[in-house]
C-alpha atoms as an extended CHARMM CRD file, in Angstrom:
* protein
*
        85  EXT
         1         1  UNK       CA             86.4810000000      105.5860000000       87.5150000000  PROA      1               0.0000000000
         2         2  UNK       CA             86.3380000000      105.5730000000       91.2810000000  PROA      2               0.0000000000
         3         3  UNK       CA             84.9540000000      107.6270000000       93.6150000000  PROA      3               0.0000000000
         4         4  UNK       CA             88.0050000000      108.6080000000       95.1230000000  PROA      4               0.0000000000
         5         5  UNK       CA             89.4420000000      109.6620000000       91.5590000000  PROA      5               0.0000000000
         6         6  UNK       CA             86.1560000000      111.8330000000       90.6760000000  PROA      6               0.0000000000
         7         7  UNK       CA             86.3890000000      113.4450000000       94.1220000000  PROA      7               0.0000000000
         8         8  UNK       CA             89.9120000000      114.4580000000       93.5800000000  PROA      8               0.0000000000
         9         9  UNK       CA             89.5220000000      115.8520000000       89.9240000000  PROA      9               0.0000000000
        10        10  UNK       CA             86.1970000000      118.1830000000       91.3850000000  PROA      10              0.0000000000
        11        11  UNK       CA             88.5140000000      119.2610000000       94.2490000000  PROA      11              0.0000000000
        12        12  UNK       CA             91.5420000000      119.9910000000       91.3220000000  PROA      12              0.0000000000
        13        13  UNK       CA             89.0990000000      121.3780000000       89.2690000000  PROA      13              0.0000000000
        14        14  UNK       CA             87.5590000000      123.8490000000       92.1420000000  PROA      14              0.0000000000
        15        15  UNK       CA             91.3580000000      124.7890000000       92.7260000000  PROA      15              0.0000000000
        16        16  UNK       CA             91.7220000000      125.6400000000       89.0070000000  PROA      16              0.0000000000
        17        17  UNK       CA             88.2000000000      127.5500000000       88.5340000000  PROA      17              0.0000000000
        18        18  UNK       CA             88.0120000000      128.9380000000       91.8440000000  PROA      18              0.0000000000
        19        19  UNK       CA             87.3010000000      132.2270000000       92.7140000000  PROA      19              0.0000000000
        20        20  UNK       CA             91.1580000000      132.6750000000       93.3980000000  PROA      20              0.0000000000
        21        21  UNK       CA             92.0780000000      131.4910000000       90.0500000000  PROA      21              0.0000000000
        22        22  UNK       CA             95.6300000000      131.7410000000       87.9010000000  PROA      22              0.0000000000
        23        23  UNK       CA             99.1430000000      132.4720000000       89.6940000000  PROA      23              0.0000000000
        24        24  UNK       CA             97.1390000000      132.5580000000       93.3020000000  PROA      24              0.0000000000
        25        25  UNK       CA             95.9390000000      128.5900000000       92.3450000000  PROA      25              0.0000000000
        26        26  UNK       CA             99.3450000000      127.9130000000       91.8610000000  PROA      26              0.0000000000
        27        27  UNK       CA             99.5340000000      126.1020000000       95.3170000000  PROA      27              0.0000000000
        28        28  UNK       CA             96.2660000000      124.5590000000       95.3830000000  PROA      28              0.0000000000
        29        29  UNK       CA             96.8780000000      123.0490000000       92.1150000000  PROA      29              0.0000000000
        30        30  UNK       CA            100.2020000000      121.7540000000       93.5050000000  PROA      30              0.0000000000
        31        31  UNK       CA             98.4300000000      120.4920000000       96.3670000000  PROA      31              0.0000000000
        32        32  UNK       CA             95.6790000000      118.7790000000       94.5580000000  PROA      32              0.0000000000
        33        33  UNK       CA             98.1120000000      117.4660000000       92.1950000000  PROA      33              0.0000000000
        34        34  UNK       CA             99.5220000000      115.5980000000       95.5630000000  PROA      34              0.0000000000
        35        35  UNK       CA             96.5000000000      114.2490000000       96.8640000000  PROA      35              0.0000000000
        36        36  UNK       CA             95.7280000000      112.8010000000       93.0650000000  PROA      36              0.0000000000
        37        37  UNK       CA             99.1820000000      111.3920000000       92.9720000000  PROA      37              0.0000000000
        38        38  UNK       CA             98.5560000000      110.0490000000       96.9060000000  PROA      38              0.0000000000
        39        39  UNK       CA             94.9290000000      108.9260000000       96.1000000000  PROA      39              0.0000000000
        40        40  UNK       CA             95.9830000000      107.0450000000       92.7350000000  PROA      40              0.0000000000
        41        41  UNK       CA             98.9580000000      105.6930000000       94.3300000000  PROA      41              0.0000000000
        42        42  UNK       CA             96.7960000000      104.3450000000       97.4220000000  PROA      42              0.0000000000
        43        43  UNK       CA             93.7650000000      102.9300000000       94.9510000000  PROA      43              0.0000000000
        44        44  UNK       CA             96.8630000000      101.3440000000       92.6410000000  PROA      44              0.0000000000
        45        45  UNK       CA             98.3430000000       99.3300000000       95.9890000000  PROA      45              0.0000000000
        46        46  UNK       CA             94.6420000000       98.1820000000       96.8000000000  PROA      46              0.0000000000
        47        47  UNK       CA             94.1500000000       96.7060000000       93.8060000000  PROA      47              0.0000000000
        48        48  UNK       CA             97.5810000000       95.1810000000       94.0120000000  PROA      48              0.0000000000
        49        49  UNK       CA             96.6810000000       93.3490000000       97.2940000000  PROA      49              0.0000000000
        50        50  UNK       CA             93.4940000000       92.6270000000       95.7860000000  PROA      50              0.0000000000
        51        51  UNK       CA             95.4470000000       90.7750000000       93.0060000000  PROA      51              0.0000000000
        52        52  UNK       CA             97.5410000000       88.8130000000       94.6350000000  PROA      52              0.0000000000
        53        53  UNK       CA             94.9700000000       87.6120000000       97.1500000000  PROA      53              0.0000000000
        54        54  UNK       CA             93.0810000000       86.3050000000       93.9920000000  PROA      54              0.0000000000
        55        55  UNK       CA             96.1340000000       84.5350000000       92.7350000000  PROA      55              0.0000000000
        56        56  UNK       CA             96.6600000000       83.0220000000       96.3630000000  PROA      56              0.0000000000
        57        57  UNK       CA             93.2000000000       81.5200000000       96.0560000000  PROA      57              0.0000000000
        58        58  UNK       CA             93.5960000000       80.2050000000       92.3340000000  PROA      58              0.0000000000
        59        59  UNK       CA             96.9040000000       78.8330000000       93.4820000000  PROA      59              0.0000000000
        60        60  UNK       CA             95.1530000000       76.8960000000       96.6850000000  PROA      60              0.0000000000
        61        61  UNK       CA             92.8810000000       75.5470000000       93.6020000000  PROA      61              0.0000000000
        62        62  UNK       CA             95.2010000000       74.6700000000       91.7170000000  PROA      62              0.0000000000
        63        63  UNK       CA             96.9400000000       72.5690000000       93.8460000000  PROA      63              0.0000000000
        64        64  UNK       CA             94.1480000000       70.7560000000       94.8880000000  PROA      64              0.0000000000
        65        65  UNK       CA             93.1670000000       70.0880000000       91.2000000000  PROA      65              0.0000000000
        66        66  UNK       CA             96.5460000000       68.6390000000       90.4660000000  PROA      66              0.0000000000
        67        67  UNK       CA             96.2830000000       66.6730000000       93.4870000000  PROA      67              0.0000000000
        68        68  UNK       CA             93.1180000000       65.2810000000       92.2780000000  PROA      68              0.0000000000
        69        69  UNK       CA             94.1960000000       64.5110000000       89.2810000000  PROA      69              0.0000000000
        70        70  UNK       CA             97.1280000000       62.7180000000       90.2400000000  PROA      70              0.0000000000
        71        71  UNK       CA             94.5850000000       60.4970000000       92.0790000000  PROA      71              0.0000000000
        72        72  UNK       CA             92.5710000000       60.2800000000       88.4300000000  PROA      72              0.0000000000
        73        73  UNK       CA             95.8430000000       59.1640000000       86.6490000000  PROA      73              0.0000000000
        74        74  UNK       CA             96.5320000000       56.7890000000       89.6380000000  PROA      74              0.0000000000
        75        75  UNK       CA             93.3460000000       54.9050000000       89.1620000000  PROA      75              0.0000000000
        76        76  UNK       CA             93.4890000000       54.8910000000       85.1340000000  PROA      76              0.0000000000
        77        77  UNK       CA             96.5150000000       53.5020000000       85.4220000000  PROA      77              0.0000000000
        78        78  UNK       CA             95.0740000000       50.5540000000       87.9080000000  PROA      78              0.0000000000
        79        79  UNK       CA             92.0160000000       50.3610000000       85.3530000000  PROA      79              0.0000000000
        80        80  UNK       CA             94.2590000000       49.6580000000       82.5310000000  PROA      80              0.0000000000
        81        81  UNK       CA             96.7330000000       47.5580000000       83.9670000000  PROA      81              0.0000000000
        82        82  UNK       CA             93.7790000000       44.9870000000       85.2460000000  PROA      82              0.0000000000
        83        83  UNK       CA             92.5840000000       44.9630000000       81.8350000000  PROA      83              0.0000000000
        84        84  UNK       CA             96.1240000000       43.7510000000       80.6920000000  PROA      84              0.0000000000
        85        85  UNK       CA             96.0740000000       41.5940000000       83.2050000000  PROA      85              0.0000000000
């Protein structure tokens, strides 16, 4: 769990236990409710850019492996057709 997600559950948890607990946490609990739906939300689109940089870079590899092994096929194909030959 991150830290942002433990910080958020002590602060919800303070609101729930604190020394104005029941009916009067009523609006802190609705407030920490929104900054664990706004912190969650947040961490969720980080890790979304996160992913899809990481499947920019495997697609950059993978090109460059299929070019490469174009070239591979390329040159078997010159190997065996000498042999023929």
């Amino acid at each position: 769990m991150s830290d942002i997600a433990n910080e958020v559950r002590k602060t919800l948890l303070q609101h729930i236990t604190g020394p104005r607990g029941g009916l009067f946490a009523l609006g802190g609990l609705s407030g920490a409710a929104c900054m664990y739906f706004f912190m969650a939300h947040t961490q969720i689109a980080e890790m979304e850019r996160h992913y899809n940089s990481q499947v920019s870079l495997l697609q950059g590899r993978v090109e460059v492996l299929e070019k490469e092994n174009g070239r591979i096929h390329e040159r078997l194909e010159e190997i065996a057709l000498k042999r023929i030959d």
